[in-house]
Residue, then its C-alpha position, 0 to 999 in steps of 0.5 A: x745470528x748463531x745461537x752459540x752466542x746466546x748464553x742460557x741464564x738458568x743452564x741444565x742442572x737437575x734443579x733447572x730440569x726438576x722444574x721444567x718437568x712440572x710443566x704441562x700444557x694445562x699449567x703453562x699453554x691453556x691460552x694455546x690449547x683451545x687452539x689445538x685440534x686433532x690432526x695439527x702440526x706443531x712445532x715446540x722450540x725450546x721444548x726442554x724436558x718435552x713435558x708440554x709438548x708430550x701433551x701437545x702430542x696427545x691432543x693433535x693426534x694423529x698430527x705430528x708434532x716436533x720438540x726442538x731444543x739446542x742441548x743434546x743431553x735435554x733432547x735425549x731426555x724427552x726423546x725417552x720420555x716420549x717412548x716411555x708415554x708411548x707417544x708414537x706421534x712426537x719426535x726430538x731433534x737439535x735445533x737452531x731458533x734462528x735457523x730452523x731446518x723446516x721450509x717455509x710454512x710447514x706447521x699449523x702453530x709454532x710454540x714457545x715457552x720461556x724461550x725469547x727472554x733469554x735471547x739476544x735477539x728475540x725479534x729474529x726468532x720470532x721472524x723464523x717461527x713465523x717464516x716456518x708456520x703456514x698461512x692462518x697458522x699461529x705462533x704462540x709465545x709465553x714468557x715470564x716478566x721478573x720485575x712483575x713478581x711479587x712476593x710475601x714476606x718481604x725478605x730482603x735476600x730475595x730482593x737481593x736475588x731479584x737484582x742479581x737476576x735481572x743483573x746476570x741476565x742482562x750480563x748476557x743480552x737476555x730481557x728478564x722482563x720479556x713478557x711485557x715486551x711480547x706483543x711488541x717484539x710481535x709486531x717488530x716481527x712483522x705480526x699483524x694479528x695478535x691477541x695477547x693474554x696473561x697467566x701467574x703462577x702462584x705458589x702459596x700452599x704448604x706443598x707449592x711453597x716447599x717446591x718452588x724454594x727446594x727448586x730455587x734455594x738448590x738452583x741458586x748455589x748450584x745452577x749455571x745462575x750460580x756460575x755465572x754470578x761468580x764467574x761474572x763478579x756479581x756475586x760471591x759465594x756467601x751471598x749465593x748462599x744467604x739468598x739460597x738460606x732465605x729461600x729455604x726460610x720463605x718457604x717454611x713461612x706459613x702465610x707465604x705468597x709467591x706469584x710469577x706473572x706470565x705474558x701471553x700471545x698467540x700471533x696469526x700468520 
């Protein structure tokens, strides 16, 4: 299958980026990093801005470790900021998940964040990861599950953009709800050995809440999430923009309360 055909929901606006780059492995792989060993080589596909996998680099030095990604624009981007961290070790290129130019078994752990929910086909990827991971090697995938989020106060424009979420996504043969499938795509892959985990992501400070709905209330009008709700006919342009309004006002609610569940494995090869 090309990647070609994979349509990404979220796209590459700043906004999308701007919260991509908060990520870091202590936020987002602490179920992995126990894992990771001096000397290791790793594998991040779908790596985007390559803050986690910066971090990766740090702690398998001097183990190399390969950022992938398909967006030529994202790949330049971490590639300078691996330079600006000095980060001899690490290295960005274009690639394809469902056809990773690596021979068979040549990384210790194949990782992915936030990658097979917007796949069509999420067991194939899961196949190459484990075709180019060695022998007692790991695959390691986290994703987050939509319909598992839970928020405070109930405003109904968010419900609202919950359903126009899963809409779009499954618009483009993606599984918003992907973490709850992980150890069963898992398995359809032909893994054996997997031990599956979970983790939120809970924004209810002042300072957490101000973020996450800045990030959502621009990536709602601004995003390819807004081009392709319009450009699709699930939405228009009013509504994107009373959901984004209610964003802005959930976030200035001073008992406010937003937590994304995430899905966990680590499979052995």
């Amino acid at each position: 299958m090309s990647q070609q055909e994979d349509i990404y929901t979220h796209g590459h606006h700043e906004s999308v980026l701007r919260s991509h780059a908060s990520r870091t492995a202590a936020n987002s792989a602490a179920y992995l990093v126990p894992h990771l060993t001096h000397g290791l080589a790793v594998l991040d596909v779908g790596a985007g801005p390559g803050t986690i996998t910066a971090d990766f680099a740090r702690l398998v030095a001097p183990g190399q470790v390969i950022g992938l990604d398909r967006a030529p624009e994202v790949v330049a981007s971490a590639t300078a900021h691996a330079a600006e961290q000095h980060l001899s070790n690490l290295s960005f290129q274009l690639g394809n998940i469902y056809d990773l130019d690596f021979p068979d078994g040549e990384f210790d752990v194949v990782h992915a964040h936030q990658v097979l929910q917007h796949l069509t086909d999420p067991v194939g990827a899961l196949r190459e990861m484990r075709r180019v991971a060695k022998p007692g090697g790991i695959v390691a995938v986290r994703d987050a599950d939509f319909h598992g989020m839970s928020w405070f106060p109930q405003l109904p424009e968010l419900d609202e953009w919950m359903v126009l979420y899963q809409a779009l996504a499954r618009h483009n043969r993606a599984e918003p709800d992907a973490g709850r499938r992980l150890v069963h795509w898992a398995q359809a892959a032909g893994f054996t050995d997997i031990t599956p985990s979970s983790a939120n992501w809970l924004y209810a400070t002042e300072e957490q809440r101000a973020w996450q709905a800045e990030v959502w209330g621009d990536r709602v009008v601004h995003s390819a999430f807004a081009e392709q709700s319009l450009g699709y006919g699930l939405a228009d342009r009013e509504k994107l923009e009373r959901i984004s309004a209610a964003w802005r006002a959930w976030g200035e609610s001073p008992d406010g309360w937003f937590l994304i569940p995430n899905g966990e494995i680590i499979a052995r090869v």
